[in-house]
N, C-alpha and C positions, 0 to 999 in steps of 0.2 A: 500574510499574517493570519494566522487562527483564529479566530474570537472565542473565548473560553470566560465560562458562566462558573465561581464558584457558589457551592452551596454548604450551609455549615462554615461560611467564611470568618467569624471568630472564634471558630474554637480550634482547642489546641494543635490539632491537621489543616486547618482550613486555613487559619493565618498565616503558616508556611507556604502551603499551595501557592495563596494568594500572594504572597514576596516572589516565590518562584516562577510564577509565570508574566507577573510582571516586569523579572529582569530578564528574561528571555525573548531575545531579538525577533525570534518567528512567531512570537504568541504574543496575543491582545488580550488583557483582562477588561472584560466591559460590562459584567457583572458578578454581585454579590448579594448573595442572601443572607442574613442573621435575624431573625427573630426575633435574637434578644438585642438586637443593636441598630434597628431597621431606621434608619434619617441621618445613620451618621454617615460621614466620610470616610473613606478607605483612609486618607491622607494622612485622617486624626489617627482615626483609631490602629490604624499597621504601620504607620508612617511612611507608606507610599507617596512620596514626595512627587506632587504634579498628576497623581491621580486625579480625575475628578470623579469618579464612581461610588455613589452613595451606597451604603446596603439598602438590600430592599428587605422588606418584611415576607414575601411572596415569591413563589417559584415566575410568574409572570415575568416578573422583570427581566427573567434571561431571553423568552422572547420577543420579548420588548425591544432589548440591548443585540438583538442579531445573534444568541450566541452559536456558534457551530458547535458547542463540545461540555455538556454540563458536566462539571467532577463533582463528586458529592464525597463526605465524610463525618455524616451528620450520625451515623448508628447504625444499627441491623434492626429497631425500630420504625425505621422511616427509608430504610437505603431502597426496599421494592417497589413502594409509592415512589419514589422520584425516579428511578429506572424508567417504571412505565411512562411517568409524565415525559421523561426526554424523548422515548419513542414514538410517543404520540402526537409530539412535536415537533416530528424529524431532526431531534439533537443525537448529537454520535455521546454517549456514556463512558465516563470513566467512572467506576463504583470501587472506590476504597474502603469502604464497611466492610466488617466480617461478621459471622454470627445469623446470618440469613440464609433458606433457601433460596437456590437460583431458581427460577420459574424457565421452564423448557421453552414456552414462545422467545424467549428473549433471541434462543437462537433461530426460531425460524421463521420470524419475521425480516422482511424485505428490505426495510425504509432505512436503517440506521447500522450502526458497527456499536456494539458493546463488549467494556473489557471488566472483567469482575478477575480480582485478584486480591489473594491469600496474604500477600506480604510484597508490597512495593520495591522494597530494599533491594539493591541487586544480590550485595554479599549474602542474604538470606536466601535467593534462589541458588547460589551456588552452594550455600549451605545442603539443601535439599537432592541437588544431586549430586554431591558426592556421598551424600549420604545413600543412596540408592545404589551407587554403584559398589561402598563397605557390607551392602547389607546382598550382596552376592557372595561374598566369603566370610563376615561373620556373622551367622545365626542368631543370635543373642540380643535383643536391643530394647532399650527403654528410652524414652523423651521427657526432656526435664524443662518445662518454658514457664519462665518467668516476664509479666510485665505490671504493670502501674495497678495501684488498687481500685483502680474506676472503669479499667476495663470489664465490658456487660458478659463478655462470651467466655466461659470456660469450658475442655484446653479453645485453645486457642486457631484460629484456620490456618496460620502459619504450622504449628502439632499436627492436625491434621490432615494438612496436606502432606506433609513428611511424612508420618505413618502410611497413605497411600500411598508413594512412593515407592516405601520401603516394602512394604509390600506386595505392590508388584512387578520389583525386582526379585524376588524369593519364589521358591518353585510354593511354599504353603502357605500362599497371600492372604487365606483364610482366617490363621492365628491373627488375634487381636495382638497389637502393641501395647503396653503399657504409658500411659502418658500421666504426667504430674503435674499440675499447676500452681505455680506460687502467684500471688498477690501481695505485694507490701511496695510499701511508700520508698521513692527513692531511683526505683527502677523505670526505665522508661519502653524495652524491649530484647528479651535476651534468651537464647534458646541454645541448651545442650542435645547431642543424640549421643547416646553414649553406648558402644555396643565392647563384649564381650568373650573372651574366646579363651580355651585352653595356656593359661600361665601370662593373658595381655587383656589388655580394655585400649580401644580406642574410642576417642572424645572428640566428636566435632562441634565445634560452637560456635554461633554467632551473637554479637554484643552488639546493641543500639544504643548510642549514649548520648544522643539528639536527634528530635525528629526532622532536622535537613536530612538525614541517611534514606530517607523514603522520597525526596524529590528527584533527581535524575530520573527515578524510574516513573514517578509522575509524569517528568516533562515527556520521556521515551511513551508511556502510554497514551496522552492527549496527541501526541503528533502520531500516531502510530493509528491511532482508530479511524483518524480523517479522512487515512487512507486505505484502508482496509474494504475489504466489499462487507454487506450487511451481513447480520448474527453474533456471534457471541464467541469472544474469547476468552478464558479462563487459566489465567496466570502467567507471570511478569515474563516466566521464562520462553513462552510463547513468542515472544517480541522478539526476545536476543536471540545472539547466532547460534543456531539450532546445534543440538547435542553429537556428539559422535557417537555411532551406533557402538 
């Protein structure tokens, strides 16, 4: 069993986590942080039935609670402070916040495995490389990503990981892509590439129409860094079976 510490555990990513890894057999949820909800029970407030795990107000509690593996989903305001903290506390990091620089010690530091990624969703990293491999035959391409109006970071690091992608897959990596971002109510995560060629357009898209579409690649990420030797991996696709040349 894992012991997994989440952080940011009511909010709208974190109360999924926290369902997610507590119905998964090889993971132990044995702590939770919220802030704004710190004394209550997991049991009440996510309805983890037979949990006994209170939130805590405090990054402490996860070493308190033994955790091997803090995930956090708290922002790009707070995701570097809790990184280091895990570090410094020999915890293995999953960082689902976007909208942050990565700080270069992360990877070469000793003590710990950290995973910082762009977009959880599997279908969104296969989104990304097949987009890489369109943008070997058509030159042409713009990025159209829409998500929720309370997202902090515009485009988005799921846009921009795909523009680098696409880029360099292309001999003039150089040329800027165009990217768009839409914000409105409604949407939860969704992202077109849409490239263009003499007398055709092709559209590749992916659609999030619930935020469970980001667990699997959660649970693949906490089980995945425990095992990994220390430093820093960067993005989901990392994990899965490796690309064919």
């Amino acid at each position: 069993m894992i012991r997994v510490g989440v952080v940011g555990a009511t909010g709208k990513m974190g109360r999924e986590v926290c369902r997610a890894v507590y119905d998964d057999p090889e993971l132990e949820l044995v702590a939770a942080v919220s802030r704004s909800a710190a004394g209550a029970p997991l049991s009440g407030l996510l309805g983890l039935e037979g949990s006994i795990v209170v939130a805590a107000g405090e990054l402490a509690a996860l070493a308190e609670a033994g955790a091997e593996v803090l995930v956090d989903f708290t922002g790009p305001a707070w995701a570097p402070e809790h990184v280091a903290w895990g570090i410094d506390h020999g915890m293995h990091v999953v960082e689902g916040s976007t909208g942050f620089e990565i700080d270069p010690a992360w990877g070469t530091q000793d003590r710990v495995s950290v995973f910082v990624a762009p977009n959880l969703a599997i279908g969104a990293v296969l989104m990304m490389r097949f987009a890489a491999e369109a943008a070997r035959y058509l030159p042409d391409v713009e990025i159209v990503e829409y998500h929720h109006p309370t997202k902090r970071d515009a485009p988005s690091g799921t846009a921009r990981a795909t523009a680098r992608r696409i880029a360099d897959a292309r001999d003039d990596g150089a040329v800027e892509i165009p990217i768009h971002s839409v914000r409105l109510p409604g949407i939860v995560a969704n992202q077109e590439v849409i490239f263009g060629g003499a007398g055709q357009t092709l559209t590749i898209r992916h659609d999030t129409t619930d935020r469970t579409a980001f667990m699997p690649g959660v649970l693949l990420a906490v089980k995945a860094v425990v095992a990994r030797p220390p430093g820093l991996v960067v993005g989901l696709g990392a994990l899965m079976e490796p690309e064919r040349p």
